[in-house]
C-alpha positions in Angstrom: -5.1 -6.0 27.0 -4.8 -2.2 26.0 -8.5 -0.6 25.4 -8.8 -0.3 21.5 -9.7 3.4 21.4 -6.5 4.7 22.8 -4.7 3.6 19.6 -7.4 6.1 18.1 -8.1 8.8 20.5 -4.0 9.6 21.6 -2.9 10.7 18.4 -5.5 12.9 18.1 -5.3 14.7 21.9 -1.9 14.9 21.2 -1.5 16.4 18.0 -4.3 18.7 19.4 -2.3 19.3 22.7 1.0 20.5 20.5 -0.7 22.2 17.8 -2.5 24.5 20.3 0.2 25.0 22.6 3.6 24.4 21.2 6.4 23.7 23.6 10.1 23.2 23.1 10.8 20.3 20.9 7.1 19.0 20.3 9.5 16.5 17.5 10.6 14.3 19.8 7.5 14.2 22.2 5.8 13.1 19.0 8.6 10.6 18.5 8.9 9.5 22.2 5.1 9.1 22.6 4.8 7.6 19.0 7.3 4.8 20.5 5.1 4.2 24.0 2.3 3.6 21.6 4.1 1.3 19.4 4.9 -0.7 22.4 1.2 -1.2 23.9 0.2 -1.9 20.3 2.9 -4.5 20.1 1.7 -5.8 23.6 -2.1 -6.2 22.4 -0.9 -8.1 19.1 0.6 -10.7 21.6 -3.0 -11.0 23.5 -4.6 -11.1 20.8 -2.7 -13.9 19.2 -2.4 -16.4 22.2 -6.4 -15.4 23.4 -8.5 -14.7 20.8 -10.1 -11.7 18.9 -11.1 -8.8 20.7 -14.5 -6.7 20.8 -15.4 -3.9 22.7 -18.3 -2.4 22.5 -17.6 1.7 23.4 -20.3 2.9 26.0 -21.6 -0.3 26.9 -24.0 -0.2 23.4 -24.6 -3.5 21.9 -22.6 -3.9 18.3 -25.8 -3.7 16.3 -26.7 0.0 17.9 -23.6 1.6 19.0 -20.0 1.4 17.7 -17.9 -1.7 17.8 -14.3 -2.3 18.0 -12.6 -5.2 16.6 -8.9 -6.6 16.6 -8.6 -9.7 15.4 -5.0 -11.4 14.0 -5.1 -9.6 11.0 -6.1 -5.7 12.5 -3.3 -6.1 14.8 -1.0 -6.6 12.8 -1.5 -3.8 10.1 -2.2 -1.3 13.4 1.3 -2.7 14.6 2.9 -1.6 11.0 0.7 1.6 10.7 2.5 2.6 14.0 6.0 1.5 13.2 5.4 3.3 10.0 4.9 6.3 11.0 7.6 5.8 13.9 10.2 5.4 10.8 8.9 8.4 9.2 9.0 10.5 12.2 12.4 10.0 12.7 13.3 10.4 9.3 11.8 13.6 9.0 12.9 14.8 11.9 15.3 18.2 11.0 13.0 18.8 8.0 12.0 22.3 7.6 7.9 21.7 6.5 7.6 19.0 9.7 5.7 22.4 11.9 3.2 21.7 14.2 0.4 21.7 11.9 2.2 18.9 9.6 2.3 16.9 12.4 -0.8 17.4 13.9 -2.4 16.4 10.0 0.0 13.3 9.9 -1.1 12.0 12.8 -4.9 12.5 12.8 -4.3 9.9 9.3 -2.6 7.6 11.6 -5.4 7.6 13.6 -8.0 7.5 11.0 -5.7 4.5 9.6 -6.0 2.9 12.5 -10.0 3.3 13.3 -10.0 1.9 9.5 -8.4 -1.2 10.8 -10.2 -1.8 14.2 -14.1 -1.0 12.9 -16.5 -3.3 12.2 -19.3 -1.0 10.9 -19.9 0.1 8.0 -20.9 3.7 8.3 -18.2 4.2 10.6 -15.9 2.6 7.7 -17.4 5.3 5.8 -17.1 8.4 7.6 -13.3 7.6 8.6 -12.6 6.7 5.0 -14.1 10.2 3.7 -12.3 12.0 6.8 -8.9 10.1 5.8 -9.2 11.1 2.0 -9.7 14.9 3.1 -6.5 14.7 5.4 -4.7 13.2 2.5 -5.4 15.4 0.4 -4.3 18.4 2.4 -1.0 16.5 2.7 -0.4 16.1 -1.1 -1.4 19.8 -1.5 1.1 21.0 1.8 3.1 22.8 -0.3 0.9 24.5 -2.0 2.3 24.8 -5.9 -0.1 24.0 -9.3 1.0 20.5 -9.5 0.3 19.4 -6.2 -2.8 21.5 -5.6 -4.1 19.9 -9.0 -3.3 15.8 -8.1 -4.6 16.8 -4.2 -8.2 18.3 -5.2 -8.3 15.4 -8.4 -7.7 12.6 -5.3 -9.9 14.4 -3.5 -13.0 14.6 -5.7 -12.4 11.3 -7.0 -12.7 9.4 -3.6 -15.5 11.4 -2.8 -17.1 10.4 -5.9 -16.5 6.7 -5.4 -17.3 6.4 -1.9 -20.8 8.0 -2.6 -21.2 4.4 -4.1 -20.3 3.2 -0.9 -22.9 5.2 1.1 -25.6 4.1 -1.3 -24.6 0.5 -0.6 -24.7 1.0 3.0 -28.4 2.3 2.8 -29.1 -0.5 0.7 -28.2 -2.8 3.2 -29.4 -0.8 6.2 -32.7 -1.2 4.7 -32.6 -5.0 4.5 -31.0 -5.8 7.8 -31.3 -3.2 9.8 -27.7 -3.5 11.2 -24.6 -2.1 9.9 -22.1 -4.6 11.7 -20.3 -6.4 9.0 -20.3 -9.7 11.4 -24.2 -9.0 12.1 -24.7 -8.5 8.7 -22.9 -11.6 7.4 -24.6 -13.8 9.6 -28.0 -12.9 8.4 -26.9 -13.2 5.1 -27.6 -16.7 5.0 -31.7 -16.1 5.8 -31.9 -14.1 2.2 -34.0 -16.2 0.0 -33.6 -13.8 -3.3 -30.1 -13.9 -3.3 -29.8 -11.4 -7.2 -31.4 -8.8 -4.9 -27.8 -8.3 -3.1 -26.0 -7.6 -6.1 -26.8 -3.8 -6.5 -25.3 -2.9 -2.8 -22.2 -5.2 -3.6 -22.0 -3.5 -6.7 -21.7 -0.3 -5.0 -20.1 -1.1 -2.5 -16.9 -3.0 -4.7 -16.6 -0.1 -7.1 -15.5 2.3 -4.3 -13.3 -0.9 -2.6 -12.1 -0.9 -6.3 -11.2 2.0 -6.3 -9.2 2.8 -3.3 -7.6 -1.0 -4.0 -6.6 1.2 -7.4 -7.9 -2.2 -9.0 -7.7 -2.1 -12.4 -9.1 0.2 -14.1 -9.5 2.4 -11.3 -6.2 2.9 -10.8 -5.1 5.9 -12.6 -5.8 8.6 -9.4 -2.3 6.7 -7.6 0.1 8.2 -9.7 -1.2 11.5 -9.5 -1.6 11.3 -5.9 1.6 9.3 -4.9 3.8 10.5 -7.2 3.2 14.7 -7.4 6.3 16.4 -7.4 6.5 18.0 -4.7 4.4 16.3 -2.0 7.0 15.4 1.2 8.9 12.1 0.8 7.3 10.8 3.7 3.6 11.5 2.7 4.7 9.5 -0.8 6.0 6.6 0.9 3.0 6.2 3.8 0.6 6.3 0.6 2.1 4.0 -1.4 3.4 1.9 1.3 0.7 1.8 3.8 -2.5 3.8 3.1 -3.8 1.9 -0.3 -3.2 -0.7 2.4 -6.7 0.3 3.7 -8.2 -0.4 0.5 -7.4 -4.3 0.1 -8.3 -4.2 3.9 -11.9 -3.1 3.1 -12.0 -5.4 0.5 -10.8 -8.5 2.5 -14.1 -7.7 4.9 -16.5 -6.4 2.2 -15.7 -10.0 0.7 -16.0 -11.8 3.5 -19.7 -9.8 4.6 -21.1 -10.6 1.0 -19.4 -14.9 0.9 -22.6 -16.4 2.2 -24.7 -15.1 -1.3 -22.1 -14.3 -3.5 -18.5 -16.0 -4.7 -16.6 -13.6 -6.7 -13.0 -14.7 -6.4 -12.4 -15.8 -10.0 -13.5 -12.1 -11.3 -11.4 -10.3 -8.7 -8.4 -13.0 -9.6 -8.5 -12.2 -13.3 -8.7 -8.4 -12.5 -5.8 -8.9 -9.9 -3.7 -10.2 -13.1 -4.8 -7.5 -15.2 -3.9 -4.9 -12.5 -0.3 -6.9 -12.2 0.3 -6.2 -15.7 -1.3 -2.7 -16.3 0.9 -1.9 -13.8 4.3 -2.7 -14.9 3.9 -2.1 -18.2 2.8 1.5 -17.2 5.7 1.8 -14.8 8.2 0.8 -17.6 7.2 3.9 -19.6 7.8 6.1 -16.9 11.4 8.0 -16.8 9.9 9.8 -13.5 11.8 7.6 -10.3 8.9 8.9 -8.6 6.4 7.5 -11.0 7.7 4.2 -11.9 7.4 3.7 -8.1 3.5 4.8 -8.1 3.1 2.3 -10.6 4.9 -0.1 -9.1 2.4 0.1 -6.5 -0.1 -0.7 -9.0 1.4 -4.3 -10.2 2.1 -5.1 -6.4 -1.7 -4.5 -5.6 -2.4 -7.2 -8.7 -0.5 -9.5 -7.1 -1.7 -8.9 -3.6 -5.2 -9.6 -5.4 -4.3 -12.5 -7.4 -3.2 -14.4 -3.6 -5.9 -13.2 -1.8 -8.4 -14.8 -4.3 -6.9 -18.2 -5.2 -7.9 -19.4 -1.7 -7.0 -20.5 2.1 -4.1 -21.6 3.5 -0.5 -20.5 2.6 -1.3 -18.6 -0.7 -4.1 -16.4 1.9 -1.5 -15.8 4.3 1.3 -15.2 1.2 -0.5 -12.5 0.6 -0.9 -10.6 4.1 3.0 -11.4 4.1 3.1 -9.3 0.7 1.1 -6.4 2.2 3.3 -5.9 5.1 6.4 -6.3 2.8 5.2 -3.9 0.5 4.4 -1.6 3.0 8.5 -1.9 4.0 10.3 -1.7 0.6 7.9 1.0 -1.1 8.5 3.1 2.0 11.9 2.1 1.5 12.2 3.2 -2.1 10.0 6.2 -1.8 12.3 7.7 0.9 15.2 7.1 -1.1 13.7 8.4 -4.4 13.2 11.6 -2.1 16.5 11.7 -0.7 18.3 11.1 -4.5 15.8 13.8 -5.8 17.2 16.3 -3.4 20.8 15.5 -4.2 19.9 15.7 -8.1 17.3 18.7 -8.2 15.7 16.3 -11.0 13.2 13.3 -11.2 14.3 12.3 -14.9 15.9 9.1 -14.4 17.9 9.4 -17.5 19.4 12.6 -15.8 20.3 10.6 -12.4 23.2 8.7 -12.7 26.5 7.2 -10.7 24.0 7.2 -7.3 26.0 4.6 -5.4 29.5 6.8 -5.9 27.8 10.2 -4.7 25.3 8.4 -2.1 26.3 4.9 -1.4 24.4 4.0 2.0 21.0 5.2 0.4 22.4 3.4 -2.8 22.5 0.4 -0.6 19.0 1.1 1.1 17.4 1.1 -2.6 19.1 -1.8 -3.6 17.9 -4.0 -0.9 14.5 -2.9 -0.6 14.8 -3.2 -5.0 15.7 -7.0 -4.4 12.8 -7.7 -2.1 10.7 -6.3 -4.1 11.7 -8.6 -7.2 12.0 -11.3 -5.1 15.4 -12.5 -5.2 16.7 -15.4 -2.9 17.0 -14.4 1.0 14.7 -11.3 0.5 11.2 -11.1 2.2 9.5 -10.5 -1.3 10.7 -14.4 -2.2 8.9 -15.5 0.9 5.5 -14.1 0.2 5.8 -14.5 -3.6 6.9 -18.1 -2.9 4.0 -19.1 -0.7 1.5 -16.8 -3.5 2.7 -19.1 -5.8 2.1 -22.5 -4.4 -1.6 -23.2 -5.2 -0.8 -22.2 -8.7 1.3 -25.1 -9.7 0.3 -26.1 -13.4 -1.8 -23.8 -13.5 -1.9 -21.0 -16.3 -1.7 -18.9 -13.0 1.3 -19.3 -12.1 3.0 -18.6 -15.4 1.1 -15.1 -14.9 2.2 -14.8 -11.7 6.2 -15.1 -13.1 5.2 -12.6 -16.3 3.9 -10.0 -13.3 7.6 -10.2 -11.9 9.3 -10.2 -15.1 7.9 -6.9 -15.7 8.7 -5.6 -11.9 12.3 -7.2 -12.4 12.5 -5.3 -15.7 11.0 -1.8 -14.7 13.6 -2.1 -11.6 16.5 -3.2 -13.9 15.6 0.1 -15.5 15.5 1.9 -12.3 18.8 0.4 -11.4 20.7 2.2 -14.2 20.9 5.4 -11.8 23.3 3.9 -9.7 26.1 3.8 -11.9 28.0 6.1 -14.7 30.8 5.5 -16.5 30.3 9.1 -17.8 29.0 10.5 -14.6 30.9 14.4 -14.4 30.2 14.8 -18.3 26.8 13.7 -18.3 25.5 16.4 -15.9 26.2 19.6 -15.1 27.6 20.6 -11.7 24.4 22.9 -10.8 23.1 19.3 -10.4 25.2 18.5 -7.9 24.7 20.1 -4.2 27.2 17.7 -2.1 25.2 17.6 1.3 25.9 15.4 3.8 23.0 13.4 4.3 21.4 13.7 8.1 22.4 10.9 10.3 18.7 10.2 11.1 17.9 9.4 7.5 20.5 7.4 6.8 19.6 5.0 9.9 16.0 5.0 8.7 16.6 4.0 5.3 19.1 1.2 6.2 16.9 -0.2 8.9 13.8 -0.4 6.4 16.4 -2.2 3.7 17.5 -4.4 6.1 14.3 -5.3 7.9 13.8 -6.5 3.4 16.6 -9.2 4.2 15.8 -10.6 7.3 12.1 -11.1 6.5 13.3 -13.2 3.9 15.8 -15.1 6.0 13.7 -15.4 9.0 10.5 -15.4 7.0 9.3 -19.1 8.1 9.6 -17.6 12.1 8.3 -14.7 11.2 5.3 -15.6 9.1 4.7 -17.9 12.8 5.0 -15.8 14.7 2.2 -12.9 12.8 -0.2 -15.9 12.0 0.5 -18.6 13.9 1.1 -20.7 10.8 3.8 -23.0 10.5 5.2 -23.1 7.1 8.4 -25.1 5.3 10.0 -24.7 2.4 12.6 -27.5 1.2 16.0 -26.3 0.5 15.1 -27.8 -3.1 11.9 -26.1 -3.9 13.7 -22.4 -3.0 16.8 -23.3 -5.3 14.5 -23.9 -7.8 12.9 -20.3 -7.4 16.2 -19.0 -7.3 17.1 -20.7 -10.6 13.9 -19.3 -11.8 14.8 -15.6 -10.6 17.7 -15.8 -12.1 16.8 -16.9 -15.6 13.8 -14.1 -14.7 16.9 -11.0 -13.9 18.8 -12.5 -17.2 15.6 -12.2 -19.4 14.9 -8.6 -17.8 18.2 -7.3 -18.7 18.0 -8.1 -22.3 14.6 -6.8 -22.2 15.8 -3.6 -21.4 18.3 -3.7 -23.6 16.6 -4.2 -26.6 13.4 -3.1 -26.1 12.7 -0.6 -23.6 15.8 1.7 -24.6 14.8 1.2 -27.9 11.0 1.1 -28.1 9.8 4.9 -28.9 6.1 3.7 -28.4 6.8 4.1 -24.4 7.4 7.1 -24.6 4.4 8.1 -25.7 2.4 5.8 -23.5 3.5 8.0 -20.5 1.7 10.9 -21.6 -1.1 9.2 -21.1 -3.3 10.2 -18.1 -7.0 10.0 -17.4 -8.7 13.7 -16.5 -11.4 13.9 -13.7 -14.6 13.2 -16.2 -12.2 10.1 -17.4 -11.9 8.7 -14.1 -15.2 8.9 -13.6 -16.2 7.7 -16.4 -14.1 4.4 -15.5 -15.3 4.1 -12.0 -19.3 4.2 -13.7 -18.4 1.5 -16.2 -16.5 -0.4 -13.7 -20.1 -0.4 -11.2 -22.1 -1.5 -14.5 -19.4 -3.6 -15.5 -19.8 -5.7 -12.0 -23.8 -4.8 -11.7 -23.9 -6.9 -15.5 -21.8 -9.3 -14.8 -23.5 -10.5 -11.8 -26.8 -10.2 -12.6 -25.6 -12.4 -15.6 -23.6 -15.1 -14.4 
């Protein structure tokens, strides 16, 4: 068993160490340490999983006073990604003029705010990593320092600090009524509260700021901005959308679980899930941004993650972990690519990117697999997850909202698609467009690692999924030929949907110049805590 705070504290020296006294090639200590730790992180999951959760209690304190550490199944396993993550993007980044010491020492310090996220268990701690995480974000999406990325970094960064001052109020709320700040503690006393209405103002307060960094619908419209600026690094993109929102659905998963003795909102949160899903693609569908159809992609994946963490127990519960962590590896996936084609192009208009698999084809193969896990096709790890999402829904309205959700991420991507082939390609663009570098060797490896790591946790998905959760799942050879048969009617019905109606429909167009402002967000994330405070007192 590794002590919990090293995972926190390293990163952090580290960074420190190189930022204040650079020496030779601080890239691949950062790489070569960043490995070590993936290692001992690997070994804890494996304690963890055949002893038990963790706890340790730092200085001795007891949970209720000082602070608490906590690594149970599901902590371990998103610390395990965070790390292999940022590994990835490391290594992809590696001959990339901006990666100076002081990029590194920010990306790391969010790795380890990530991974404090993931391993506390009180609620002011949650806080005060959360706020510290947002600031470091921020700096990242501003780090190159032109309008548009100066604008979506200080717009993220007021915007989080606006919503997680609902948070804070919610934590003083419950401070005053229990006294503790441990989410366990807090959840075991739960059950002693006679008035159970007088909880709803801190939950309320507390699930408009989870709402928000979950970009729940519809307090969503900050991830576009702050994924998809133009010119924040590829890396920073893809560890947003890929990993970071990650921490959002995390908090909520807890904040859930604290408030489940008084307060059952899982059919609210599993109609918002669905009305994220769909928000989402039919915002991404308008976009002719790669970059932004990706951000809002993000959005319809987090409806789904919603929708399975809601409907119950079981497989569908642990469907949707499996969804999280295959997110997190075909957005990155995608993102990285999107960077990479971006660079070759000088554009982001993907009606100006065209014949991608002839000019690039191992990132053109990259894209496409992490593009078929992401729809779910047959042998992909996005089948898996979606597969075992689906199976409480059977009959159920549910699960024909469930297969709309994927038709629109089949038919955004189908759209996406069409930059990987030309018939027209040297009379379509101009040859300024063109720049004809070789790509790096250590990108390419990256890239086509991440795709294929998209394959084979769809072909070993049953091991895989038992060996993360220690849950034994099968699915017959005749319910997955069904799903395939289902995917493929799906892909056939996207195709002519993008035929007919997204080439043709001029109201999409003007759909994508659509974008909240700072007061408009706020406005949103008030109604949304009114919205809930109404609701509840209500029902």
């Amino acid at each position: 068993m590794i002590d919990l705070y090293i995972f926190i504290l390293e990163p952090i020296l580290i960074a420190t160490l190189f930022y204040l006294f650079p020496r030779g090639n601080t890239k691949l200590a950062f790489i070569g340490f960043q490995g070590i730790l993936l290692a001992l992180s690997i070994k804890n999951f494996i304690y963890v999983r055949n002893n038990g959760t963790i706890i340790q209690n730092l200085g001795s304190w007891n949970a209720n006073i000082g602070i608490a550490l906590r690594a149970d199944l599901l902590s371990t396993i998103l610390v395990t990604l965070t790390l292999f993550l940022f590994l990835a993007m490391l290594i992809f980044s590696y001959d990339k003029h901006y990666i100076n010491s002081l990029f590194l020492f920010l990306f790391l310090i969010l790795q380890s705010l990530i991974i404090g996220i993931l391993f506390s268990e009180d609620l002011f701690n949650l806080y005060v990593l959360l706020e510290v995480s947002t600031m470091v974000v921020s700096v990242l999406i501003m780090f190159k320092k032109d309008k548009r990325s100066i604008y979506d970094g200080m717009l993220y960064l007021l915007v989080n600090i606006a919503a997680m001052t609902f948070f804070l109020f919610g934590i003083g709320y419950l401070y005053k009524m229990f006294g503790v700040l441990n989410i366990y503690s807090i959840n075991e006393k739960m059950y002693l509260i006679e008035n159970k209405k007088s909880l709803i103002l801190p939950y309320a307060l507390m699930i408009t700021a989870v709402g928000l960094k979950s970009a729940l619908m519809p307090l969503f419209s900050w991830l576009p901005k702050a994924h998809g600026t133009p010119s924040a690094p590829s890396i920073v993109s893809a560890i947003l959308s890929g990993l970071y929102v990650k921490t959002g659905i995390y908090l909520f998963i807890r904040v859930q679980f604290m408030f489940s003795p008084v307060l059952d909102t899982s059919q609210l949160f599993l109609i918002m899930g669905l009305l994220t899903g769909i928000a989402g693609f039919f915002l991404a569908i308008c976009q002719s941004d790669i970059k932004l159809i990706l951000a809002y992609s993000t959005v319809s994946q987090i409806g789904l993650i919603m929708i399975g963490l809601t409907l119950g127990e079981g497989y569908v519960y642990w469907g949707a972990i499996y969804h999280m962590i295959n997110h997190a590896i075909f957005k990155s996936t995608l993102f990285l690519t999107a960077g990479l084609i971006i660079e070759e192009y000088n554009t982001r208009d993907i009606y100006k990117i065209k014949g991608v698999f002839k000019r690039m084809p191992f990132v053109s193969i990259a894209a496409i697999l992490a593009i078929l896990g992401i729809t779910g096709a047959p042998l992909f790890n996005g089948s898996i997850s979606k597969y075992l999402i689906q199976s409480a829904t059977k009959g159920t309205y549910m699960e024909y909202a469930i297969l709309l959700v994927n038709f629109g991420t089949i038919a955004y991507f189908i759209k996406y698609s069409s930059i990987f082939y030309s018939k027209k390609e040297e009379t379509n663009f101009p040859i300024k467009f063109r720049r004809n570098k070789n790509i790096n060797l250590n990108r390419t490896i990256v890239v086509l690692f991440l795709g294929m790591v998209c394959f084979l946790g769809g072909v070993f998905g049953e091991k895989i999924i038992y060996i993360l959760f220690n849950q034994k799942i099968h699915i017959t050879l005749q319910s997955y030929l069904h799903k395939a048969e289902v995917y493929l009617l799906t892909l056939i019905a996207g195709f002519f949907f993008y035929k007919f109606v997204i080439l043709k429909w001029k109201f999409l167009h003007k759909v994508r110049e659509i974008e909240l402002s700072f007061n408009g967000i706020c406005i949103s994330v008030i109604s949304f805590f009114f919205f809930m405070l109404t609701i509840l007192t209500f029902a």
